[in-house]
C-alpha positions in Angstrom: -8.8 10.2 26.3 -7.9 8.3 23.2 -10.8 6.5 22.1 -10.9 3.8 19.1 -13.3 1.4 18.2 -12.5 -1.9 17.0 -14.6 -5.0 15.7 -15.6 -7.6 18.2 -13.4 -10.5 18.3 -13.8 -13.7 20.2 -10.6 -12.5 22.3 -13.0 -10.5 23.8 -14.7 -12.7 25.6 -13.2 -12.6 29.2 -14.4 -9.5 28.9 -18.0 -10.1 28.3 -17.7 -12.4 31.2 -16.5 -9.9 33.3 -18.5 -7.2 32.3 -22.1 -9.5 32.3 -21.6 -10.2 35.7 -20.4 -6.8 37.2 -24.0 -5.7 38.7 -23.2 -2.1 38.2 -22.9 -2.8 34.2 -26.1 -5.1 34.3 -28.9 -3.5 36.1 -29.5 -1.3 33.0 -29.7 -4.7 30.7 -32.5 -6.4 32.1 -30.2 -9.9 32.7 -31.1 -11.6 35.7 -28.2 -10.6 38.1 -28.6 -13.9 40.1 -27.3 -16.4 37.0 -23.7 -16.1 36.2 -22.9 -15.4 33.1 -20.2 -18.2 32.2 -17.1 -18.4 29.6 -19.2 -21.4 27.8 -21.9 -19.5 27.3 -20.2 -15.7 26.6 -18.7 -18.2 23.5 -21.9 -19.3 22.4 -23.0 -15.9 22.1 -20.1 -14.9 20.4 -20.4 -18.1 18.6 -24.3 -16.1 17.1 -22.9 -12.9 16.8 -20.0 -14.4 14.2 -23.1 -16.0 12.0 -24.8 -12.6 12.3 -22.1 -10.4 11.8 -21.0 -12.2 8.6 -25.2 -11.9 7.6 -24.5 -8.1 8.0 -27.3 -7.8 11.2 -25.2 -7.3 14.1 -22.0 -5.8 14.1 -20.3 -4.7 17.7 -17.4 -2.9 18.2 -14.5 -3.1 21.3 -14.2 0.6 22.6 -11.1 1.0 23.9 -9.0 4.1 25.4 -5.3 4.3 24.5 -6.0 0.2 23.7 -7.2 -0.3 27.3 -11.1 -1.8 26.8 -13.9 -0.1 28.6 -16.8 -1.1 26.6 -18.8 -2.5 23.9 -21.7 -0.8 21.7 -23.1 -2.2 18.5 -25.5 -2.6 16.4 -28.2 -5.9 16.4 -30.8 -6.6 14.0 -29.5 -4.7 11.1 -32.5 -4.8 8.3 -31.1 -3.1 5.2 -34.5 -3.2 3.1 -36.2 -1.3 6.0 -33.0 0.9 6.8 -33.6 -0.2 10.3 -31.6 -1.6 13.7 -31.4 -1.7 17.6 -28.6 0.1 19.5 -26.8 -1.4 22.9 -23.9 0.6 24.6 -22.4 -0.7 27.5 -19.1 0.9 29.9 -17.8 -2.3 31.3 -14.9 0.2 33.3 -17.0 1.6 36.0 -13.7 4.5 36.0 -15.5 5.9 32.6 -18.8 6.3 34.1 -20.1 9.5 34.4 -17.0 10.7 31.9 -18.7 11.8 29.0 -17.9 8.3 27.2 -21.4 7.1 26.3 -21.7 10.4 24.1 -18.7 9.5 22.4 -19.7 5.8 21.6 -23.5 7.0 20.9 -22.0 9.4 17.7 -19.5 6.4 16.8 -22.2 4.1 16.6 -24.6 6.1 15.6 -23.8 8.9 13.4 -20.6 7.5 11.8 -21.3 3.7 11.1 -25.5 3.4 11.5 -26.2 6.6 9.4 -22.8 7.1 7.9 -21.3 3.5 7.1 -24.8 1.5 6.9 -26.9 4.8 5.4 -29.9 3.4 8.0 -32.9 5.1 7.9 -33.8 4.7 11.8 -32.1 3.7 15.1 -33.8 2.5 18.1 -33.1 1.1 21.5 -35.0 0.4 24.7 -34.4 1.7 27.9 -35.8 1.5 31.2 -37.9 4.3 31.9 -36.2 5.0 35.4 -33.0 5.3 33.8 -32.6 8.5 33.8 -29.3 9.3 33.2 -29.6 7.3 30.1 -33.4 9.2 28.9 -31.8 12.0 29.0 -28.4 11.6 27.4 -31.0 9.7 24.7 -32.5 12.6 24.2 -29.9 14.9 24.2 -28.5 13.0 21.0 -31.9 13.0 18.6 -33.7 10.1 20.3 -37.3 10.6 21.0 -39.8 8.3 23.1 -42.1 6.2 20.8 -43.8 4.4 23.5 -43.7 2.8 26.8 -43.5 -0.9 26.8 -45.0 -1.9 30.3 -44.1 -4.6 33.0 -41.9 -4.9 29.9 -38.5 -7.0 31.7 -38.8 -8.8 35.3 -36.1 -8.7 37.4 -34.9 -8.3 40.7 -38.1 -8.9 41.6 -40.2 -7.0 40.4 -41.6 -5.5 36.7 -39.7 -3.0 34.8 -40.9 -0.6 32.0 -38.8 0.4 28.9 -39.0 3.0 27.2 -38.6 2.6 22.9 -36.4 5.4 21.7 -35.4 6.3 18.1 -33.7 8.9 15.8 -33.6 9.1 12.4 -31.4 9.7 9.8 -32.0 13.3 8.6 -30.5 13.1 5.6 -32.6 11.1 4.5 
């Protein structure tokens, strides 16, 4: 594998598109699987993310293998007094599941632009507490559980917990 990550860019958005309505890539994201998500509205949030990004409190990145794109991960809600932000990673090519990617785009994302780049002081991101794949690969990175949020998301029918996960930067 080759992996590079670039900035988001609004050619990006078929996709988003595609990925936001791939059930696989979803049922991890709380989205309600039953409402499609449409170009129009992939563009208006791309259409927020530019405002944001150029505020300096998101900033996403393309992560691509040998220039093929097979997911996204960034970086939303970037406060620089507080040193903090939430962390999203998603693989949008179901071929890199299970591959060893997410650790890859976790130590991009987290290591060398949130801590390295941005010099935050702490990273967080929620997770649903029966995602265990994810929990664990959390904590095999420096995440630890601050708390469960409960009946926190409803979908598919039914209440979901999360669990709220950060690490912090050590060197500071």
């Amino acid at each position: 594998m080759n992996i590079k990550f670039r900035p988001h860019k609004r050619e990006d958005i078929p996709l988003r598109v595609k990925w936001m309505n791939d059930p696989r890539v979803i049922k991890y994201l709380g989205f309600d699987i039953s409402k499609k998500v449409t170009k129009k509205t992939a563009s208006k949030w791309f259409d927020e993310y530019e405002k944001e990004s150029r505020k300096g409190t998101k900033k996403f990145f393309l992560v691509l293998d040998n220039k093929k794109p097979i997911g996204l991960v960034g970086l939303s809600r970037i406060h620089k007094i507080d040193g903090s932000t939430d962390l999203f990673i998603i693989i949008g090519d179901k071929d890199y599941v299970g591959k060893g990617i997410s650790k890859t785009m976790m130590n991009f994302i987290v290591h060398e632009y949130g801590f390295g780049r941005l010099d935050l002081h702490k990273i967080n991101l929620g997770v649903f507490t029966d995602n265990k794949i994810a929990v664990n690969l959390y904590k095999k990175m420096g995440f630890k559980i601050e708390g469960t949020l409960k009946d926190e998301k409803f979908f598919g029918g039914r209440y979901h917990d999360l669990y709220s996960m950060a690490i912090f930067n050590k060197k500071k």
